[in-house]
C-alpha positions as CSV (number, residue, x, y, z in Angstrom):
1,X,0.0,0.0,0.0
2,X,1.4,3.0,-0.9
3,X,0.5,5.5,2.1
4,X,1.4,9.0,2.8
5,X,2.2,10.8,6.5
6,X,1.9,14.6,6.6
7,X,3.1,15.7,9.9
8,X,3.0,19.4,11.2
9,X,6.5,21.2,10.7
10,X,7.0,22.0,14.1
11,X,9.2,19.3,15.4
12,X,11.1,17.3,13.2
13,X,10.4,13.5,12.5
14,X,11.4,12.3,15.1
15,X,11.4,15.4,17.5
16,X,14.6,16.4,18.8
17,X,13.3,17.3,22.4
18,X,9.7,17.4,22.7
19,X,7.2,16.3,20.5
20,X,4.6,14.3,21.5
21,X,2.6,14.0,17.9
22,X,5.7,14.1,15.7
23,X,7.0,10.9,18.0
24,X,3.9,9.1,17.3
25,X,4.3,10.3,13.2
26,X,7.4,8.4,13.6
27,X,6.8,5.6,15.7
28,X,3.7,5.0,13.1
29,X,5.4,5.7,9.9
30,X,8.9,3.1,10.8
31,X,6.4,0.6,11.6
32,X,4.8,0.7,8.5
33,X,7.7,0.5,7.0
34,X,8.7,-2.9,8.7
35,X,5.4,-4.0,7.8
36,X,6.4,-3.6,4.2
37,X,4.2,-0.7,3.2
38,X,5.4,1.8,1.1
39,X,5.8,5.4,2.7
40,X,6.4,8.6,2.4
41,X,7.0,11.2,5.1
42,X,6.0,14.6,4.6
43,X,7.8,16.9,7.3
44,X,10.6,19.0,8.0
45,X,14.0,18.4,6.0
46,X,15.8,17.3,9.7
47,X,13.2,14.6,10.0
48,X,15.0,11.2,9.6
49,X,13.2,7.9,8.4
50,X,13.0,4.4,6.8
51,X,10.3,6.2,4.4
52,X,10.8,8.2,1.7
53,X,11.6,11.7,3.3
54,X,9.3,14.4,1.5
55,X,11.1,17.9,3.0
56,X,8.6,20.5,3.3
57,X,11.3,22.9,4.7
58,X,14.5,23.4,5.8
59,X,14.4,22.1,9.4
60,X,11.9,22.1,12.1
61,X,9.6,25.0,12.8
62,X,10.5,25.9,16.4
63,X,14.2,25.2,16.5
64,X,15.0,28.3,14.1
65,X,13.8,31.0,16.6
66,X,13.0,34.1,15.0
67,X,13.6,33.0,11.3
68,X,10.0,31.9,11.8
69,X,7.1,34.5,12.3
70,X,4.3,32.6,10.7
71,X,4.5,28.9,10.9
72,X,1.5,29.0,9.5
73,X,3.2,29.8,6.1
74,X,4.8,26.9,5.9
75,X,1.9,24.6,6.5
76,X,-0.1,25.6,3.5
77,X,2.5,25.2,1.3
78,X,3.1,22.2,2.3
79,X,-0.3,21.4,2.1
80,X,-0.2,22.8,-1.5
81,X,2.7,20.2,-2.3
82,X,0.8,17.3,-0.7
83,X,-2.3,17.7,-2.9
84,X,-0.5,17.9,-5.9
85,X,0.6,14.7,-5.3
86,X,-2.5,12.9,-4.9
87,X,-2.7,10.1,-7.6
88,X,0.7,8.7,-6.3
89,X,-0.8,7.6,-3.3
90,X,-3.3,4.9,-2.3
91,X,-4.5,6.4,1.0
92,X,-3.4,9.8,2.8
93,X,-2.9,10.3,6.8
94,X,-3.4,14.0,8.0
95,X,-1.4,14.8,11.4
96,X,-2.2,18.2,10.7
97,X,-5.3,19.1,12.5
98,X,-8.0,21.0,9.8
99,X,-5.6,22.4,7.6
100,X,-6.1,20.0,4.7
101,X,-10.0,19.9,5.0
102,X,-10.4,22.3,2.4
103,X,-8.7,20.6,0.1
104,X,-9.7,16.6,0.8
105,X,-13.0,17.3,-0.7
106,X,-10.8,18.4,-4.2
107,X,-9.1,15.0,-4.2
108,X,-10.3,11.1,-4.9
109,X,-7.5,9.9,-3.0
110,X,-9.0,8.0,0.8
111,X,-7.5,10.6,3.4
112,X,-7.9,10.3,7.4
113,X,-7.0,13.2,9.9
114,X,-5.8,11.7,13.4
115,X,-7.0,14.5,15.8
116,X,-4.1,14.8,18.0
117,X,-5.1,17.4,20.3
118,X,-7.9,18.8,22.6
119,X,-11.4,19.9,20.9
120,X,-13.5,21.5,23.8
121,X,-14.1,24.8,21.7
122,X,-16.9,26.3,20.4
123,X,-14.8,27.3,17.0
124,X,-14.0,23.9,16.7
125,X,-17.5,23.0,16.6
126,X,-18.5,25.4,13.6
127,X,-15.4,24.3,11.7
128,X,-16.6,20.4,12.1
129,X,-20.3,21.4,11.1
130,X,-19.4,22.4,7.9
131,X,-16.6,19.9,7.1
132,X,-18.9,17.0,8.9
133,X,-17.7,14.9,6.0
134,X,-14.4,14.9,6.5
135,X,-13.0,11.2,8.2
136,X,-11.1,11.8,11.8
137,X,-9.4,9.5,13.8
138,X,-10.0,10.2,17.6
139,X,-7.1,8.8,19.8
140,X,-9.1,8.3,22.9
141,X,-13.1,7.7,23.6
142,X,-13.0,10.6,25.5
143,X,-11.2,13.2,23.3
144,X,-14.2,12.3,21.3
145,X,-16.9,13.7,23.4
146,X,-16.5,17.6,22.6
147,X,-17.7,16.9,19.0
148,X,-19.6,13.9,19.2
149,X,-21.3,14.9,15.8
150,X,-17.6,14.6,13.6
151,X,-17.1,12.0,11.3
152,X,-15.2,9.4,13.2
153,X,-14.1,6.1,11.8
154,X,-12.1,5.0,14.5
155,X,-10.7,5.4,17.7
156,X,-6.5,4.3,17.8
157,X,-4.7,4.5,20.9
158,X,-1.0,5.6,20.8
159,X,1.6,3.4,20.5
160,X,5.1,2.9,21.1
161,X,7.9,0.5,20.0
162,X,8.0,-2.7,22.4
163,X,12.0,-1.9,22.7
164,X,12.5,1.5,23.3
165,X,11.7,1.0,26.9
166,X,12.8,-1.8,29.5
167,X,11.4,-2.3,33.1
168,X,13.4,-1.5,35.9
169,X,12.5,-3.4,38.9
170,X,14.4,-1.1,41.5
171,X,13.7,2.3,41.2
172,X,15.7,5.3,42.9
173,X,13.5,7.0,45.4
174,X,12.2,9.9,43.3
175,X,9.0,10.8,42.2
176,X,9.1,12.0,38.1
177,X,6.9,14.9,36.3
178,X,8.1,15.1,32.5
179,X,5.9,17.0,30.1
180,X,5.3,20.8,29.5
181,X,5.4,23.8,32.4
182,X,1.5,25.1,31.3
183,X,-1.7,25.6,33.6
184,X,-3.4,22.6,32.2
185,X,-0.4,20.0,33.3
186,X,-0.2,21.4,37.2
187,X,3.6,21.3,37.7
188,X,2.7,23.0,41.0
189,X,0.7,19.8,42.2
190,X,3.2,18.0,41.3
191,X,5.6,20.0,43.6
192,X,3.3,19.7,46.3
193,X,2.1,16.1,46.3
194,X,6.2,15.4,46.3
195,X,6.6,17.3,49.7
196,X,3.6,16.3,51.1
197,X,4.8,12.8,50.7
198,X,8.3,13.8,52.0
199,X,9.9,13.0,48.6
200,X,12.4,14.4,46.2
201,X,10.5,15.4,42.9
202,X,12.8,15.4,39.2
203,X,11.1,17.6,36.7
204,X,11.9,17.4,33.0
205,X,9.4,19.9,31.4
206,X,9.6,22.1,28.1
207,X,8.9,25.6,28.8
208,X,7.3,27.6,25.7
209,X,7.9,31.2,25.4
210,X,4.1,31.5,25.4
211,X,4.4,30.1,29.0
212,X,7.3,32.3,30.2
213,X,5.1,34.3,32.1
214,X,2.9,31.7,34.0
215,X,6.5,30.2,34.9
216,X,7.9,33.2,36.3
217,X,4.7,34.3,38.2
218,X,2.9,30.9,39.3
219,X,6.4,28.2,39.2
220,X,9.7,29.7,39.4
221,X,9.7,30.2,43.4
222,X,8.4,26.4,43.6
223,X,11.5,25.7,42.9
224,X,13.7,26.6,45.5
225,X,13.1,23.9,47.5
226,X,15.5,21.3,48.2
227,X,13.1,18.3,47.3
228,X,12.9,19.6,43.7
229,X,15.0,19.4,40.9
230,X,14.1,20.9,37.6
231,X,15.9,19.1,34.9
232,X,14.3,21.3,32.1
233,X,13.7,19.3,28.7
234,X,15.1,16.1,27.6
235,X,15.1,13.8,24.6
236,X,14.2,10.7,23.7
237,X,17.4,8.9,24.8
238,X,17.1,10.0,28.2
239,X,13.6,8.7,29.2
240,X,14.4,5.5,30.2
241,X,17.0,6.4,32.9
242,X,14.4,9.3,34.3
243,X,11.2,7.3,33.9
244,X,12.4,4.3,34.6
245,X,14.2,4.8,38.0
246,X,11.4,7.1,39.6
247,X,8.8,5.2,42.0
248,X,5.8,6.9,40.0
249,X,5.3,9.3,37.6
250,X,3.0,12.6,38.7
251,X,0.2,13.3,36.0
252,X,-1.9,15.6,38.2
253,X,-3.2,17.5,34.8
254,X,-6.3,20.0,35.4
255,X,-7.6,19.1,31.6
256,X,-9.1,17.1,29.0
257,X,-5.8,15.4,28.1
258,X,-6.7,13.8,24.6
259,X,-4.2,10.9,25.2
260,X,-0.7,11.4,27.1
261,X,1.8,9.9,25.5
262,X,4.1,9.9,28.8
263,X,1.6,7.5,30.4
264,X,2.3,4.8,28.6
265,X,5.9,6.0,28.3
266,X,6.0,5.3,31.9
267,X,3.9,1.8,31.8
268,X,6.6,0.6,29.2
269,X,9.5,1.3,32.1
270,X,7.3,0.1,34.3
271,X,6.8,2.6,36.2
272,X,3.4,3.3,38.0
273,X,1.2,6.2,37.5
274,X,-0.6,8.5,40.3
275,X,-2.5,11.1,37.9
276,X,-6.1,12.9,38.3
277,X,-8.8,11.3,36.3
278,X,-9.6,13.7,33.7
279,X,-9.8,12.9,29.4
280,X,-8.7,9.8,28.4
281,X,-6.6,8.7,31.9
282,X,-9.1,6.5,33.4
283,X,-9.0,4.5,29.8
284,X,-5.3,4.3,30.0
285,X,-4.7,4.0,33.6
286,X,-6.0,0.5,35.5
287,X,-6.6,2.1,39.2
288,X,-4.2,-0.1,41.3
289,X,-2.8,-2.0,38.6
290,X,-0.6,0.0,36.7
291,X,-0.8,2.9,39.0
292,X,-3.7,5.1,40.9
293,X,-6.6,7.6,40.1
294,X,-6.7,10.4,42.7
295,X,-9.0,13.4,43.2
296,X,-6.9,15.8,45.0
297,X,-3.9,16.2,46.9
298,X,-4.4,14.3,49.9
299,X,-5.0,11.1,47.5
300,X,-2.1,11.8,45.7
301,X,0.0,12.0,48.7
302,X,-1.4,8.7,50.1
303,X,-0.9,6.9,46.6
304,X,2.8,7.7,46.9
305,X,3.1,5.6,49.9
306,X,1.5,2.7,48.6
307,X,2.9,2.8,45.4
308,X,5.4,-0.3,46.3
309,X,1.7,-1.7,45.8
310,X,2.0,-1.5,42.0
311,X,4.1,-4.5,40.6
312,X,6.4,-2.5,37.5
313,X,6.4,-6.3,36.0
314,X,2.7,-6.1,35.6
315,X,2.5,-2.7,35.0
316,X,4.9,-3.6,31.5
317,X,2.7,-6.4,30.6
318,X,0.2,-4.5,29.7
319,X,2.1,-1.9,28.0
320,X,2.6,-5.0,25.9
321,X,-0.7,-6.1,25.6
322,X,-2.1,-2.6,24.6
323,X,0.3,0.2,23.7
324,X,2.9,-1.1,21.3
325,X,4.0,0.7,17.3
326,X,3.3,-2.8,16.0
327,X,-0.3,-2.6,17.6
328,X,-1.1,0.9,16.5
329,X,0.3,0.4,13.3
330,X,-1.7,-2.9,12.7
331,X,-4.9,-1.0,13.6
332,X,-4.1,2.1,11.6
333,X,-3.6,-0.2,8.3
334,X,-7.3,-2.1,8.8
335,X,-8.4,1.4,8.9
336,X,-6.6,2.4,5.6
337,X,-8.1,-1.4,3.9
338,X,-11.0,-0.1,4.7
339,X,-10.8,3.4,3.3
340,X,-9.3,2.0,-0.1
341,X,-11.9,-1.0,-0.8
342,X,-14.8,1.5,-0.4
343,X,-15.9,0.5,2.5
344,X,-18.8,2.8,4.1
345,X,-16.8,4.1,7.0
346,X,-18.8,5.9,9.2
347,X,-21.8,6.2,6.8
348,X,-24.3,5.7,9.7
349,X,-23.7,9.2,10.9
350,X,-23.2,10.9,7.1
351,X,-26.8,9.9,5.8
352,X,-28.5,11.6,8.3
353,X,-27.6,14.7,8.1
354,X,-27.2,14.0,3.9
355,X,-30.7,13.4,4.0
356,X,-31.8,16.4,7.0
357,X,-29.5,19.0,6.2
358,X,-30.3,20.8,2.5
359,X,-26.6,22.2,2.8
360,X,-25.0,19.1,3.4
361,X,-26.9,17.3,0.4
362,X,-26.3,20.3,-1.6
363,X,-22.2,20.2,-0.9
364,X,-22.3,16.0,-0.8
365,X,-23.9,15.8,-4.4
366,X,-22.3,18.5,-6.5
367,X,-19.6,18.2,-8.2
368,X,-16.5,20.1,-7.6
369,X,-15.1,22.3,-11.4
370,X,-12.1,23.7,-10.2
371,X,-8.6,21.7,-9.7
372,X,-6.5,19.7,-11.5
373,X,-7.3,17.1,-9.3
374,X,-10.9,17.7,-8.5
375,X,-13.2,14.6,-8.9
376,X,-17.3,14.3,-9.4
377,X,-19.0,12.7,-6.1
């Protein structure tokens, strides 16, 4: 099958630091490649692959600093160069958000968009109501639930490669917070769950400019505490040794976390998980098996000290079972078999509004005049 990834421009392919949706572009797009498919990777020119590499610019978005003012920019033309090549593919996968919607209902090519990120927004909702045609790929049941009216035609949990992660059965005695420094991941929980519990805390967090201020105002002073250590951001190669000697991993998020990539980072080392059950956590996280579900502070701080509860064996086992590439992949191409035979994915939520909507009828059955590539539906 001859299948194309369009990743955002951000990050490279894999990311150099952080990057949780590039990681997964890769993870996905090697694995397909071991599974014999042919690929091509549409990304940044830094990106590095077993695909076919398909540079859309020089290098990754956010590494050039200030030679960057609209990233934006650089995503339509790459969308531009994407389209073009249409007939050379049998099936195209969007990591892109909406950019591309415009343009999928110019094309004959079978196309999916994995919705990587969170979709609680009312402009969200108008931009899905008119492009209610358009086929999305949710990556948790409950990322789904903001726009329960969108096209989905499957629901893919993340995956990682079974090898990049082994279990350490002795951790050090630190607790572990690795993500971003933003409001919505609650850094300063963290901080204080860790000295409520009497325990040192190692952060590893990427800290956007955007966020600059919220760090200096709400987290800076947290961290003059002898209990913490803020490692700032790390790469791929140093996860194991951080997540896989800490006693737990804090995820005490105060959001709709669409997936989080680090939890099952963590289940791979295994490593237990004390997080608050909001988004998709409760379908990731077995309460007491691979970690524990807590409501506030005081739950947290309790969970530390039963965490020797959690056996790190088990808690690999089923990272095997249920996060791996292989898995992901293997789900992703029944998806694209689907797409390419014709199959009627998600046509029990299309005809009704085909049938209820006139505008909807009206854009489903008229052909489309302009574009080299457009196509009669």
């Amino acid at each position: 099958m001859k299948i194309a990834q369009v990743a955002p421009l951000f990050e490279s392919v894999p990311p150099k630091l952080y990057g949780g949706t590039e990681r997964i572009v890769s993870f996905l797009t090697e694995e397909l490649v071991k599974q014999d498919h042919e690929v091509t990777l549409f990304a940044s020119g830094d990106s590095q692959s077993a695909a076919t590499l398909a540079p859309m610019c020089q290098a990754a978005l956010r590494l050039q600093g200030e030679q960057v003012l609209d990233p934006i920019v650089h995503h339509i033309r790459m969308m531009e160069l994407v389209i073009q090549q249409a007939p050379e593919f049998d099936v195209f996968h969007f990591h892109t958000d909406y950019l591309q919607f415009p343009l999928l209902r110019r094309i004959a090519v079978p196309a999916i968009t994995t919705q990587h990120g969170r979709l609680d927004t009312a402009d969200l909702k108008t931009l899905f109501s008119e492009f209610w045609d358009m086929k999305v790929v949710s990556i948790s049941e409950a990322q789904r639930e903001a726009l329960e009216d969108a096209n989905w035609v499957g629901n893919i949990y993340h995956g990682i490669p079974a090898d990049l992660y082994a279990v350490n059965r002795k951790p050090d005695a630190y607790l572990a917070f690795l993500g971003r420094i933003s409001p919505e991941k609650r850094v300063d929980r963290a901080i204080k769950i860790a000295k409520g519990a009497g325990r040192k805390l190692k952060i590893a967090a990427k800290l956007d400019r955007a966020e600059k201020d919220y760090f200096d105002r709400e987290i800076k002073h947290l961290l003059d505490d002898p209990l913490v250590e803020f490692l700032g951001e790390i790469g791929e190669d140093e996860k194991q040794e951080f997540l896989g000697k800490a006693e737990a991993l804090l995820f005490p998020i105060d959001w709709p976390e669409p997936f989080g990539l680090v939890l099952i980072e963590a289940m791979a080392c295994g490593t237990p998980v004390i997080a608050y059950p909001f988004g998709s956590v409760p379908e990731l996280i077995d309460d007491g098996q691979t970690g524990f579900l807590v409501k506030d502070i005081g739950e947290a701080v309790s969970a530390v000290h039963r965490i020797e509860e959690i056996d790190r064996v088990k808690c690999r086992q089923v990272f095997d079972n249920r996060f791996t590439a292989a898995r992901m992949a293997s789900d992703y191409v029944e998806l694209y078999g689907q797409l390419t035979c014709g199959a009627s994915v998600g046509i029990d939520k299309l005809l009704p509004r085909i049938v209820n909507s006139p505008r909807a009828f009206a854009n489903f059955s008229r052909p489309y005049r302009g574009g080299r590539n457009a196509v009669e539906r």
